[in-house]
C-alpha positions as CSV (number, residue, x, y, z in Angstrom):
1,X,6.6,4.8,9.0
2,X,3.4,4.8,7.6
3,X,2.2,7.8,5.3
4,X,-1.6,8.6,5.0
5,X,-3.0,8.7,1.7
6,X,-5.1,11.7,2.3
7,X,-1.5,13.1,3.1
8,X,0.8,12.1,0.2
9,X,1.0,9.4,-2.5
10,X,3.7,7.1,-3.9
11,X,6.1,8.0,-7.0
12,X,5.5,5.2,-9.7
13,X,6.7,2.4,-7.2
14,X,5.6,-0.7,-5.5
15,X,5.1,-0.1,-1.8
16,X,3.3,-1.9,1.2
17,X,-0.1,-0.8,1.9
18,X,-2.7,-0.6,4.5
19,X,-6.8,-0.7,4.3
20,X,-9.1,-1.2,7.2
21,X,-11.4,-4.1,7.2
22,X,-14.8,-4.7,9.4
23,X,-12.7,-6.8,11.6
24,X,-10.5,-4.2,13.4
25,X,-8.1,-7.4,13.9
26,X,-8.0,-8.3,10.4
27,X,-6.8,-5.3,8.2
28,X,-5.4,-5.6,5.0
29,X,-1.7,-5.3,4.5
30,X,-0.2,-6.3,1.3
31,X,2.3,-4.8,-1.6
32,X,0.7,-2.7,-4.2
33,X,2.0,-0.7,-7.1
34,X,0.9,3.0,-7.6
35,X,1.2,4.8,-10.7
36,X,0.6,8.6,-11.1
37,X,-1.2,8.0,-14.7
38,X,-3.0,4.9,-13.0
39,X,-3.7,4.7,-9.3
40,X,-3.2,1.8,-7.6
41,X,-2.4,-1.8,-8.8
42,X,-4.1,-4.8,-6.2
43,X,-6.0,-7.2,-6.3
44,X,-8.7,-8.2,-6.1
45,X,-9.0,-4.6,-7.3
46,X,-11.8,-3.4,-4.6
47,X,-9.6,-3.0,-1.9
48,X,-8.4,0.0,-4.1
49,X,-10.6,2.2,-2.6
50,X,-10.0,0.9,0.7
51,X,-5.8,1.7,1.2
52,X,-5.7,4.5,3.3
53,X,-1.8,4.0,4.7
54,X,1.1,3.0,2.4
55,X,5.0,2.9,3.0
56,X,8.3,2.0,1.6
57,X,9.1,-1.2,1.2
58,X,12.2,-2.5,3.4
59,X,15.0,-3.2,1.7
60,X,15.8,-7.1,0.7
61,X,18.3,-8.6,3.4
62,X,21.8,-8.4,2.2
63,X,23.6,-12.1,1.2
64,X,27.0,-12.5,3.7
């Protein structure tokens, strides 16, 4: 689920993020770090500004 930024933000962790674009059809959605001391970690690094949803990341797929 996604969490607004406005709302809440990450512990020190890498997470998936969201930030609108002009094209409505072509938002960004990536991985990012966030740390408390730092902000956020992307790049290129003006998109920053721009995350305004961010979630857990899934966990990996387990081996059989």
């Amino acid at each position: 689920m996604w969490i607004k930024v406005k709302d809440k933000l990450p512990e020190d962790e890498l997470v998936l993020v969201y930030a609108p674009c002009l094209d409505p059809d072509m938002p960004l959605i990536t991985v990012a770090w966030y740390r408390k001391s730092f902000g956020w970690s992307l790049l290129p690094k003006c998109w920053c500004k721009a995350i305004t949803y961010w979630m857990p990341l899934p966990k990996p797929p387990e081996e059989k």
